[in-house]
Each structure stands twice: as C-alpha cells, then as structure tokens.
C-alpha positions in Angstrom: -15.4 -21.1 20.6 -15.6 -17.6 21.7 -12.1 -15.9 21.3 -11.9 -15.0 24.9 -11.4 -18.8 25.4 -8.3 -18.9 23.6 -4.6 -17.4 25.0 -3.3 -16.6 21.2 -1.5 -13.2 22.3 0.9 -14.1 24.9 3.3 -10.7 25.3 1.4 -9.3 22.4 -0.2 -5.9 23.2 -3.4 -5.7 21.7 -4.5 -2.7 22.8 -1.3 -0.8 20.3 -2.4 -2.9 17.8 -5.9 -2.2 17.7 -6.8 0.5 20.1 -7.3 2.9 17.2 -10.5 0.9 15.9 -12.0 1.1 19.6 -14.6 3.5 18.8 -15.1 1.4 15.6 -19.1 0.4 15.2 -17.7 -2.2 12.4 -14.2 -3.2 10.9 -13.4 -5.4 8.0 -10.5 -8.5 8.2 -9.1 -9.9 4.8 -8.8 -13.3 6.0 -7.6 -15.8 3.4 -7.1 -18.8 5.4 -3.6 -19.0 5.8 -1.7 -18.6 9.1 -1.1 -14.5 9.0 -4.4 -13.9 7.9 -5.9 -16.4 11.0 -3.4 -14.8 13.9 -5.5 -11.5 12.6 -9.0 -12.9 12.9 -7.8 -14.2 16.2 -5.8 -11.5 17.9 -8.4 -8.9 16.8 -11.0 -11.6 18.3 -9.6 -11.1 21.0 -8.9 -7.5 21.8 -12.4 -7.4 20.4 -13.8 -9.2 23.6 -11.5 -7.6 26.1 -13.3 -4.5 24.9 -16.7 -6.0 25.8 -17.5 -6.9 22.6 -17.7 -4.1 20.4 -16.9 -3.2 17.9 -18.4 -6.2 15.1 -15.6 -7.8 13.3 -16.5 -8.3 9.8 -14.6 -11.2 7.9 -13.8 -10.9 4.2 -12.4 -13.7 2.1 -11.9 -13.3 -1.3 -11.9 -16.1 -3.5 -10.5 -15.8 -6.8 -10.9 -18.9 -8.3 -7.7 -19.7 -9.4 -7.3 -23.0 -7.7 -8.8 -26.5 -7.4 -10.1 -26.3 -3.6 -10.0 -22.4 -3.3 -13.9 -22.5 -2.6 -13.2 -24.7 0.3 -10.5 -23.0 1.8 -13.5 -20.1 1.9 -15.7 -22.3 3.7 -13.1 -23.3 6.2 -12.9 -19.8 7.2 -15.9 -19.0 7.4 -16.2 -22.0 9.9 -13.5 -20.6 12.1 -15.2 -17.2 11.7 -18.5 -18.5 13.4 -16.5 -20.7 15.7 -15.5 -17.5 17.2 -18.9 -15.5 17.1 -17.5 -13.4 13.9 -19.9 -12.6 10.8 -17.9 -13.7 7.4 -18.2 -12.5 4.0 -17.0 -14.7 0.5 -16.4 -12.4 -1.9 -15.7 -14.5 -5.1 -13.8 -13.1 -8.3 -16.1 -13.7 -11.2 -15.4 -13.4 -15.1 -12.4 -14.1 -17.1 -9.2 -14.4 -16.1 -6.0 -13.3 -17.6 -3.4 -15.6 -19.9 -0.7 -13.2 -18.7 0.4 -10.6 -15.3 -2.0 -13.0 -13.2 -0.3 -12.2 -10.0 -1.0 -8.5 -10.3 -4.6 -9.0 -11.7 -6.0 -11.1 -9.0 -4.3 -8.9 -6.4 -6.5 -6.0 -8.0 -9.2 -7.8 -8.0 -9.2 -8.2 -4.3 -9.0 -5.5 -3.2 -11.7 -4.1 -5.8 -13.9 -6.6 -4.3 -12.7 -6.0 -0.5 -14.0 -2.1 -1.1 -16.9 -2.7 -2.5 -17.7 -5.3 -0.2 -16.8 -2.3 2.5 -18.4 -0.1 0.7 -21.7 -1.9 0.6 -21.4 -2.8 5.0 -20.5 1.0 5.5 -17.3 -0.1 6.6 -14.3 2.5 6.6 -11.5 0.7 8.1 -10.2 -2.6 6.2 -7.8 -4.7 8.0 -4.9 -6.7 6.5 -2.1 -9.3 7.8 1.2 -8.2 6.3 3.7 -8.8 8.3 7.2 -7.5 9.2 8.4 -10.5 6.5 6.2 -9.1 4.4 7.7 -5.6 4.6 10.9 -6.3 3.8 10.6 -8.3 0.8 8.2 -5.8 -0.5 11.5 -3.3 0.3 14.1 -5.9 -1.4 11.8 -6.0 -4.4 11.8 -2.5 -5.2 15.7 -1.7 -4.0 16.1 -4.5 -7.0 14.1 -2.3 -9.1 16.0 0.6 -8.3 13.1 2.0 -6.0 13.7 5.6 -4.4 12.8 6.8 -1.0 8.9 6.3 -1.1 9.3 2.7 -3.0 12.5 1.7 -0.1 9.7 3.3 2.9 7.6 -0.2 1.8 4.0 -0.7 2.5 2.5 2.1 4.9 0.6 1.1 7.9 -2.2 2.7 6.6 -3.7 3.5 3.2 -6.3 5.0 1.4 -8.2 3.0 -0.9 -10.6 5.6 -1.9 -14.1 5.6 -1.3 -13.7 6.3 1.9 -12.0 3.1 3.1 -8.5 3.1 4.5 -6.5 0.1 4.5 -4.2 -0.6 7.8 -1.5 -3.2 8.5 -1.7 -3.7 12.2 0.9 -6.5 12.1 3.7 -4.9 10.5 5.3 -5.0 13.5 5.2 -8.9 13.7 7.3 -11.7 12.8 6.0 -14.4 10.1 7.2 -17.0 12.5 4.8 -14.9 15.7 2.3 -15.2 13.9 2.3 -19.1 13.0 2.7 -20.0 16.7 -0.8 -17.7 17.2 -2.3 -20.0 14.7 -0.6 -23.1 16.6 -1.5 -22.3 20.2 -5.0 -21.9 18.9 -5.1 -25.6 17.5 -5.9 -24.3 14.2 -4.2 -25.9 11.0 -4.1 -22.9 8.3 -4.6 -23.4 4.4 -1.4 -24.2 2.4 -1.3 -21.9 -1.0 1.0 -24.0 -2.9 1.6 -20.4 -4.9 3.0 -19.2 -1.8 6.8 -21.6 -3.1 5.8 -21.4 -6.7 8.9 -19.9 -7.6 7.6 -18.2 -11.0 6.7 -15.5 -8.9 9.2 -12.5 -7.1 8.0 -13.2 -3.7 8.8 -17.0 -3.0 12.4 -16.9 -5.2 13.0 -14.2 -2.7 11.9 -16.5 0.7 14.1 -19.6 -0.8 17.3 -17.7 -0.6 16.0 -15.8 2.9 18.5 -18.3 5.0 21.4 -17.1 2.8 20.5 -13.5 3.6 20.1 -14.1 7.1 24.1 -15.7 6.7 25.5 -12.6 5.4 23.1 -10.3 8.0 20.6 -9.4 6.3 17.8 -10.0 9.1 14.4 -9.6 8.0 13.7 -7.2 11.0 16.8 -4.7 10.3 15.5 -4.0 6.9 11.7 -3.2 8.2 13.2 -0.9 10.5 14.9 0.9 7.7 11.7 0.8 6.0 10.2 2.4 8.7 13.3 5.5 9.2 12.8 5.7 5.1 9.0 6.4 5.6 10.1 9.1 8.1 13.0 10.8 5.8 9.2 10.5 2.9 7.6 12.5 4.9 10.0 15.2 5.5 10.8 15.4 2.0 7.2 15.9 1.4 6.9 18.3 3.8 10.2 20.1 2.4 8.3 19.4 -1.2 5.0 21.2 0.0 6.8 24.4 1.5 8.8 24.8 -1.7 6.1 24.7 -4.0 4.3 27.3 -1.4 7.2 29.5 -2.3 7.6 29.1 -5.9 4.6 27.7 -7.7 1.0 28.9 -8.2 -2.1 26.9 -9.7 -4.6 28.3 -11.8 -8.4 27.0 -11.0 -8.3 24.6 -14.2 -5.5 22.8 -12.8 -2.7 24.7 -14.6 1.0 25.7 -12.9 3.4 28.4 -13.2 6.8 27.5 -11.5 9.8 29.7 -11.2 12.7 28.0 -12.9 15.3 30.2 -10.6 13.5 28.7 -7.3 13.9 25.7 -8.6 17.4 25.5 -10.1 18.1 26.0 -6.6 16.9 23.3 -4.3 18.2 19.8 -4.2 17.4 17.0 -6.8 14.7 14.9 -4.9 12.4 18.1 -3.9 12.9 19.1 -7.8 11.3 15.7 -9.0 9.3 15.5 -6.5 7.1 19.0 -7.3 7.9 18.7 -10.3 5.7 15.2 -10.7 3.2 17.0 -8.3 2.7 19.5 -10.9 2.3 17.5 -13.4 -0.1 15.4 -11.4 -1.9 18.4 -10.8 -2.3 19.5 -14.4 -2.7 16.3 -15.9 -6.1 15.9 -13.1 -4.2 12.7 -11.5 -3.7 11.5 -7.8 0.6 10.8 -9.2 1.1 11.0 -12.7 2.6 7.6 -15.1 5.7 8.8 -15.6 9.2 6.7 -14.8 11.8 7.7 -13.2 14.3 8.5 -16.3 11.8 10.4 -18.0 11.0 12.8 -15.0 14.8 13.2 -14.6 15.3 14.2 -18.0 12.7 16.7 -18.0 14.0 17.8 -14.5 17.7 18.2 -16.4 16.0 20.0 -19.0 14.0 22.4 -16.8 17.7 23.5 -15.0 19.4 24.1 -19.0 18.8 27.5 -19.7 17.0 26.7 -23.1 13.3 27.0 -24.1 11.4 24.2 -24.9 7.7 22.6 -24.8 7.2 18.9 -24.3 4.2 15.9 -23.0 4.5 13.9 -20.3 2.0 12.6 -18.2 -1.1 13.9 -19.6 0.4 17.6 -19.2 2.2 19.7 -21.5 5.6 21.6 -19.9 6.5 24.7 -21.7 9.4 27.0 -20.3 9.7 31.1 -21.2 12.7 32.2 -20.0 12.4 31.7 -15.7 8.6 30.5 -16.1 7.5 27.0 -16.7 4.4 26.8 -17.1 2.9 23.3 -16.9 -1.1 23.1 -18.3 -3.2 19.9 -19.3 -3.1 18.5 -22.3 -5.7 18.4 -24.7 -8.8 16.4 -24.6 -7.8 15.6 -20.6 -10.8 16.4 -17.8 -10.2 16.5 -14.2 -7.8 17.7 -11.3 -5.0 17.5 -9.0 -3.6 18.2 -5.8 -0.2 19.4 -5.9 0.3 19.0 -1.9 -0.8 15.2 -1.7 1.8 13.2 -0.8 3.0 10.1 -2.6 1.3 8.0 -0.1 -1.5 9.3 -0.4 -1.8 8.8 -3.6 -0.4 4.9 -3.1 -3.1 3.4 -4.6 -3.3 5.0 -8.0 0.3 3.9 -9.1 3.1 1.8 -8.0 5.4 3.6 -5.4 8.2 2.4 -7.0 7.7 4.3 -10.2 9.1 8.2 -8.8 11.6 9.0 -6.0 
C-alpha cells in the first residue's frame, strides 16, 4: 500500500519534520518494529510522496539476536517496508554476546552496524524515532546521576556518528502516545519488546512510576522543554568556552597547551572545566577526554591554588610553573585534538553525562 494511501499525519507538519532531507538522494530509518519506530517509516513515507517521490527511504533493522522471535519481528518489517514501496535492510548482530552491561553492548552494536550499513549505501543522514518520552527520561536519568548542563540538555536532534553520518531525531518533538495512534490509524499492530517493562533495566523502572510523576507535575513535556532551554544555555557556554580559550590558551602543532593560570583563576567555574577538559582532550589526541567529574574538579581546584605541581589525567600530563600550565601528552599516546569542539560534537565518543 503506497503511503500516500494512508492519512497517518493528521495536524502533523511534515514538511518541519523532514524538509531538511528534501534534497536528500537517500536517507536511512532505524525501524525496529515497534510503534515509534513504525509512525517514522510512515510519516517519512509520507512526506516522502508529497515530495514526488524522492528522495529513497532506506529501512534499517537491526536484529541483535537477543530474543526468541527477534528474527521475525525483522521480517515483519521488512513486509511493511515493501507494503509501502520502501527498500529494507536486516542488519543482524553476529558473535558473542556479553554475560554482563547487555543493555549498553547491544545498543553499540546497533549503531556500529547502522553506520556501516550507511556507510556501505553512501548514506549520510540516519534517521531515528526518539521521542519527546524518550527525552525526558534520558534527562531524569542523568539529573539522577548528577548530570551537568550538557548531560540535563538530553539527546541532541542531531548527531555525528563519524564517518560521515549524522544521526537526527526528527520526533523529538512528539508525544509516545502521537505516535501510537500513527501506528493505529494505519491499521498496523507494532512488535511488543517484552524488555521494553523488564524492570532490570533504568528505563522501564522509570515509565512504571511515570503516572506518579505526572501527580506531583512532573509532565513529560515540561522537562523536554527544559531539555531543550538547557541545550541552548550548552551552547552559549561553549561559545563563552571557545572565546576564552581564544584569549588565554595557545596549542602547539603536536597537540600541546599553554594556559594562563591568571586568565583562568578569573572566569567562572563551568567555563574553567569546560577548557580545561578541552585541553586535555586536545593533548591527550581525544574527541572529550575519560575523566569524571570529581577528578576534573579537583584538578580545576588545584590549578586556582597557587602551588606548583605536575599530574596525569586523561592521557595528558598537567604541569603548572608559576601563571603557566602547560598541558602536553603523555607518553607513548599518538594522535590529536580540537580544543574548540563542542561537547556535542564529540557526543558519540563518551557519555554526556560524564563533564559539566
């Protein structure tokens, strides 16, 4: 059934949601077989044949193995794929599994296999289904763990996966319960992952107490717009964080820094981290260096005492001479940095809960 036959978009405006991907010759949608992933396939169907068309939806499922029937669940999508004229892709998670952290594993594992899968189609733009549900138990999650700014801004609507395909969340706008009656009105019956109330995991203990939160006020959609204010308050702290280090910092062409200490005893403590973990991203030659929160603070408390020291961390060694820090790589370490790229940006290499 072509998707121009269906009505799954009522009010919706497609052409916000998707106009971006209009000049588009392909685009990839995860589509796992449950309901958010299904309002995607279909909404973007659709806007897809309002535009005449163009440009070719690609649809990815990944199948990780991990449950009797998950093969099955691919085949049902790729059924409702074809039944709307869309080309689908299984991608299937091969090898060993885990004993332990099997959440985290297989969602690394798909989206290894969704870029190369890209990758291999010449595919640049990867489309997923989170949601605005989605968003704020991703922000609940990390104000548990004690997340700062970049972990409370939640997931970005777009991201960069690296080589050279961006990630976007088109529906972060959109209500869980929106996107269920898509599915509905289309006559479609979605795939029920039983992990989805397995309550071993953060994500569904968070759903079963989501009526008492909505009691005490705590709707679903205030929260995703403070994510989104958040993101805005990142950004200017990384612009603040790119003008200071303009000011007081300089990097050698190996990778090594040179900050002045006066500079920055003086600005506030969340642009002090934050160069501070850019500099040591830059001379340890990574995209955001490993380092938690308590340990960059202590070094940052350290850096403002007037006393000379040298110490590790993150795969750079910080050394202070009087006003000069100088911040080089340590030993045996190859590669480089940026000292200007955002936290976003660098989103994929580390969780965004782990620094400011």
């Amino acid at each position: 059934m072509p998707a121009a036959d269906l009505d799954p978009a009522p009010g919706i405006d497609l052409g916000a949601m998707f106009g971006a991907f209009a000049d588009r010759r392909q685009i990839a949608l995860a589509v796992s077989g449950g309901a958010d992933s299904l309002a995607l396939m279909l909404l973007a169907g659709r806007w897809r044949e309002g535009q005449g068309g163009a440009p070719e939806l690609l649809v990815m499922t990944v199948d990780h193995g991990l449950r009797d029937g998950s093969s099955a669940e691919a085949a049902f999508v790729e059924r409702e794929a074809l039944r709307l004229g869309l080309r689908h892709l299984t991608l299937r998670w091969e090898g060993a599994k885990p004993d332990t952290g099997i959440e985290e594993a297989a969602r690394e594992a798909r989206y290894r296999l969704l870029v190369d899968a890209c990758r291999s189609e010449s595919i640049a733009d990867l489309l997923t289904a989170h949601h605005q549900d989605d968003q704020a138990e991703t922000v609940l999650m990390r104000l548990g763990r004690g997340s700062g700014v970049t972990g409370l801004a939640g997931m970005r609507r777009a991201r960069d996966l690296g080589d050279g395909v961006t990630l976007h969340r088109p529906l972060l706008d959109m209500a869980k319960a929106e996107l269920a009656d898509v599915v509905d009105e289309a006559g479609i019956v979605p795939v029920d992952d039983s992990s989805n109330a397995d309550l071993r995991f953060a994500r569904p203990r968070l759903r079963s107490i989501a009526s008492a939160l909505t009691a005490a006020g705590i709707e679903k959609a205030g929260i995703a717009r403070a994510a989104e204010r958040l993101g805005q308050a990142d950004e200017a702290l990384d612009y603040a964080v790119a003008q200071f280090l303009e000011e007081a910092s300089r990097i050698d062409s190996k990778g090594g820094a040179w900050l002045d200490r006066r500079h920055f005893r003086a600005v506030p403590a969340a642009i002090r981290q934050r160069a501070l973990a850019r500099l040591l991203a830059a001379a340890g030659g990574r995209a955001w260096p490993p380092v938690r929160q308590a340990r960059l603070e202590s070094l940052v408390t350290a850096l403002i005492e007037d006393s000379d020291f040298v110490r590790t961390l993150g795969g750079a060694v910080v050394q202070t001479r009087g006003d000069d820090v100088v911040i080089a790589r340590e030993a045996g370490r190859a590669g480089g940095g940026n000292p200007n790229r955002s936290r976003s940006e660098a989103e994929p290499m580390v969780s965004a809960d782990r620094i400011g």
